[in-house]
C-alpha positions as MATLAB code, in Angstrom:
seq = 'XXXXXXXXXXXXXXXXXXXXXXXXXXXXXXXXXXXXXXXXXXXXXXXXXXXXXXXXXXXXXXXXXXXXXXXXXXXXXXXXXXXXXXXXXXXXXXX';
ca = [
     -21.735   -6.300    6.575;
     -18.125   -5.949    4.247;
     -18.987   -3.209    2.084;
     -17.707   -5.078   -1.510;
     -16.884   -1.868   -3.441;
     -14.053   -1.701   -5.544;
     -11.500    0.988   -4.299;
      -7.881    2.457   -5.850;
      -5.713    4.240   -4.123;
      -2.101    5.693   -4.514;
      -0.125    6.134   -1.549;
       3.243    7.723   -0.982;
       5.080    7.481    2.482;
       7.336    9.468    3.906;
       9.842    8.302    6.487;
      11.872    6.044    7.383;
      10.432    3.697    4.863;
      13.757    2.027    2.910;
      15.880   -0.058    3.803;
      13.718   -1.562    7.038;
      11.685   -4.043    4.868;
       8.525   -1.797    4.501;
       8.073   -3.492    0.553;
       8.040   -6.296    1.940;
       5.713   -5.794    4.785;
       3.500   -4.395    2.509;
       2.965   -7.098    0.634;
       2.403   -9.236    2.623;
      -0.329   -7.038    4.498;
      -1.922   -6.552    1.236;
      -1.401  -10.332    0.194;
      -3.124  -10.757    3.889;
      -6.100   -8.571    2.938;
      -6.813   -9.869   -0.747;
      -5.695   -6.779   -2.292;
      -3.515   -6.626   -5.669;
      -1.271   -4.243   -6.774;
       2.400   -2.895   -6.160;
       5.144   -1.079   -3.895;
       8.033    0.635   -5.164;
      11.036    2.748   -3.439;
      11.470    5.985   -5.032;
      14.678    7.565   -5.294;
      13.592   10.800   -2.682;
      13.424    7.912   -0.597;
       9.637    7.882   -0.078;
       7.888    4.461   -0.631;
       4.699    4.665   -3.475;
       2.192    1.957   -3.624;
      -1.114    1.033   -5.918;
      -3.610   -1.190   -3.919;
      -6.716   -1.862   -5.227;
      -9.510   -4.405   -4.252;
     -12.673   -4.086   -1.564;
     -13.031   -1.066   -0.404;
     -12.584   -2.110    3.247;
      -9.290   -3.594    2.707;
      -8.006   -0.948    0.829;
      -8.931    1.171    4.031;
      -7.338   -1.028    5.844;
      -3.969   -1.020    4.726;
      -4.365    2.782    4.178;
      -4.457    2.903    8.096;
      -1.726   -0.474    8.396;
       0.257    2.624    6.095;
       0.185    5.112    9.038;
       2.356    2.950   11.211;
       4.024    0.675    8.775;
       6.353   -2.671    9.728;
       9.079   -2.650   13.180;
      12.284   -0.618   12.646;
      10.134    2.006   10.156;
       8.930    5.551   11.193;
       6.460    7.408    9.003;
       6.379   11.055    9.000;
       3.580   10.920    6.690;
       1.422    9.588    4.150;
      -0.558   10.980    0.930;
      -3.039    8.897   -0.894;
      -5.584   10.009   -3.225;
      -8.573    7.636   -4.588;
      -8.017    6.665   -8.543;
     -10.679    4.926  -10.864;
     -10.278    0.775  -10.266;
      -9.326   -0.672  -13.421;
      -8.647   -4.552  -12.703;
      -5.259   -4.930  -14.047;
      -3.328   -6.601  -11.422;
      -3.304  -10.383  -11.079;
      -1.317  -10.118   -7.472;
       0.729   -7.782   -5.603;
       3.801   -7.542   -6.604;
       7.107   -5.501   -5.164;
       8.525   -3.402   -7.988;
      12.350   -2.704   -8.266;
];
């Protein structure tokens, strides 16, 4: 059985991660899995991205993270867990 918890996370990427469509790709994954939130470039050139929605799903683009879309190479990832708070209507790329 889906575990239905609610789950937050922040992630950051490190990489390869501009300029090869990885926004993109993300949202779509997340769109995929029902989750809402956002993904951003920074200007260190990491990627940072808010998902929130069933736990599972969250977990699963957590690990979708690791390896990210063709033509990008993560180094490496950070994500901590945040408190859910419901304020997203989709996912959205932020620019």
């Amino acid at each position: 059985m889906m575990e239905n918890r609610q789950k937050r996370v922040n992630i950051l990427v490190n990489g390869r991660v501009q300029g090869v469509f990885f926004r993109a790709n993300t949202k779509a994954e997340a769109k995929r899995l029902g989750l809402k939130g956002w993904v951003k470039n920074l200007p260190d050139g990491r990627v940072e991205l808010i998902a929130e929605g069933p736990a599972w799903a969250v977990n699963e683009l957590i690990n979708w993270c690791h390896k990210g879309p063709a033509y990008s190479r993560v180094d490496n990832i950070e994500f901590h867990e945040e408190t859910p708070r419901g304020r997203y209507d989709e996912f959205s790329v932020l620019y």
